[in-house]
C-alpha positions as a Python dict, from the first residue, in 0.01 Angstrom:
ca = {
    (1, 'X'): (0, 0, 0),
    (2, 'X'): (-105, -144, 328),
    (3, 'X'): (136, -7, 625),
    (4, 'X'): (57, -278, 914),
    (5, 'X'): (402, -386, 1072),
    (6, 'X'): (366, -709, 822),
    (7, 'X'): (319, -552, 527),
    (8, 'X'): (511, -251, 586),
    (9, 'X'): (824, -187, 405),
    (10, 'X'): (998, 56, 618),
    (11, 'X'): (1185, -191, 864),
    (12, 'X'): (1330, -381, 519),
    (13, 'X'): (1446, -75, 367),
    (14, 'X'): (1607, 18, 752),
    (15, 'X'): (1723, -350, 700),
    (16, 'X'): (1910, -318, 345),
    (17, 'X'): (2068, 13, 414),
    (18, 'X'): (2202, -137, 720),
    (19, 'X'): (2350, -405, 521),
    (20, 'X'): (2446, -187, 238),
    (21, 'X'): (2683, 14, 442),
    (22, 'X'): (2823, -226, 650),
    (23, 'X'): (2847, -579, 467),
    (24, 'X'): (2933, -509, 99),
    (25, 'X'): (2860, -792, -131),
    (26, 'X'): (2538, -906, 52),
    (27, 'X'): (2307, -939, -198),
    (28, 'X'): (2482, -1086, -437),
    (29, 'X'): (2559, -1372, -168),
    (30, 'X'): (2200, -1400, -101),
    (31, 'X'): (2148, -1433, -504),
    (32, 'X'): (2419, -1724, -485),
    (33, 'X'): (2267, -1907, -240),
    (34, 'X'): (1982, -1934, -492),
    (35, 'X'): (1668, -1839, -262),
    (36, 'X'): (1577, -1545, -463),
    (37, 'X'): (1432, -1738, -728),
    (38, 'X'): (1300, -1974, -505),
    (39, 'X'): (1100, -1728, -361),
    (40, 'X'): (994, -1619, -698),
    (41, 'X'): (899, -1929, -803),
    (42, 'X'): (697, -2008, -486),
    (43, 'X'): (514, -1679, -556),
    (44, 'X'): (421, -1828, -883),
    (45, 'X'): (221, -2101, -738),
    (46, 'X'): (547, -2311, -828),
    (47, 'X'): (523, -2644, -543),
    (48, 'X'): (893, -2714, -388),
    (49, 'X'): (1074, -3023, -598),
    (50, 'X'): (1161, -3280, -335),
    (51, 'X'): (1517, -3222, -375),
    (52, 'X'): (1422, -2850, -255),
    (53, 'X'): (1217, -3023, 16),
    (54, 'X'): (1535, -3247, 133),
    (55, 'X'): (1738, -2946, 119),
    (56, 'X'): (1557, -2712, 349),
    (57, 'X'): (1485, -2952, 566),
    (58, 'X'): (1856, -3079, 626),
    (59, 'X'): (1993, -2721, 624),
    (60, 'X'): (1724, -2654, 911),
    (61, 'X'): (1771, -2917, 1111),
    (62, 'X'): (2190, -2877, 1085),
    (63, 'X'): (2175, -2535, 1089),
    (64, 'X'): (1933, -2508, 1408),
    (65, 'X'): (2042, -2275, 1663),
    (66, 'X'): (2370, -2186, 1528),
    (67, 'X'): (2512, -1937, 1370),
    (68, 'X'): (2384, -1913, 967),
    (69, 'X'): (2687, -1822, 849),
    (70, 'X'): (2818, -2113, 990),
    (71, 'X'): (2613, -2365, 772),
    (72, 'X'): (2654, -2129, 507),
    (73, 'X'): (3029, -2209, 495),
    (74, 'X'): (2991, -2554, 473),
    (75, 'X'): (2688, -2624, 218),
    (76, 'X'): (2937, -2680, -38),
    (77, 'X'): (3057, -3003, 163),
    (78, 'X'): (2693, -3085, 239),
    (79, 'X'): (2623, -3120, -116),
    (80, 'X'): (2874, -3352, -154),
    (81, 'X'): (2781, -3572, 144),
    (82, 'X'): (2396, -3541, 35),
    (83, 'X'): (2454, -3620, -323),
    (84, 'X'): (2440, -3256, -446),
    (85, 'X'): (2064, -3293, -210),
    (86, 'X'): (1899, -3531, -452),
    (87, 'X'): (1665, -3773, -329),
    (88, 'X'): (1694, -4023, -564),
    (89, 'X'): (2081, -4027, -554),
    (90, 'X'): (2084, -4023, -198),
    (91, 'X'): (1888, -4298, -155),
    (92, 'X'): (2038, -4518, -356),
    (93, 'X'): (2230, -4824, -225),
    (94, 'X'): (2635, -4793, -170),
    (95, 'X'): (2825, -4912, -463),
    (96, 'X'): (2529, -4881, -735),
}
């Protein structure tokens, strides 16, 4: 295993043990969020849908220097207002 400060995992594992004994119920609220498996799928050769596309780039643009926990809390209503982050449902018309 390659140990250059990119590829190294010693600052994760410093990184999970932090968060292990000091935020219980971390990782599963990482899982939730649902970019796990994005990740996995990316490292698949799987391209982003462009719902995934929209997605990321609303949440970074509302989320940009502020707090993450902060857009975290409200992704639920985002959904809602971005019709659950669908291109083709947000683009279509009012009243269709």
């Amino acid at each position: 295993m390659a140990t250059g400060p990119l590829t190294s995992l010693g600052p994760w594992r410093n990184i999970e043990s932090r968060l292990d004994s000091g935020l219980k119920g971390w990782r599963s609220r990482v899982e939730d969020f649902g970019r796990v498996a994005a990740v996995k799928e990316r490292a698949t050769g799987q391209a982003w849908t462009d719902d995934e596309t929209f997605e990321g780039l609303l949440m970074a643009v509302l989320s940009n220097n502020a707090v993450w926990s902060r857009s975290e809390r409200i992704r639920a209503d985002l959904a809602e207002l971005f019709s659950d982050f669908s291109l083709e449902s947000y683009a279509e018309p009012a009243g269709r």
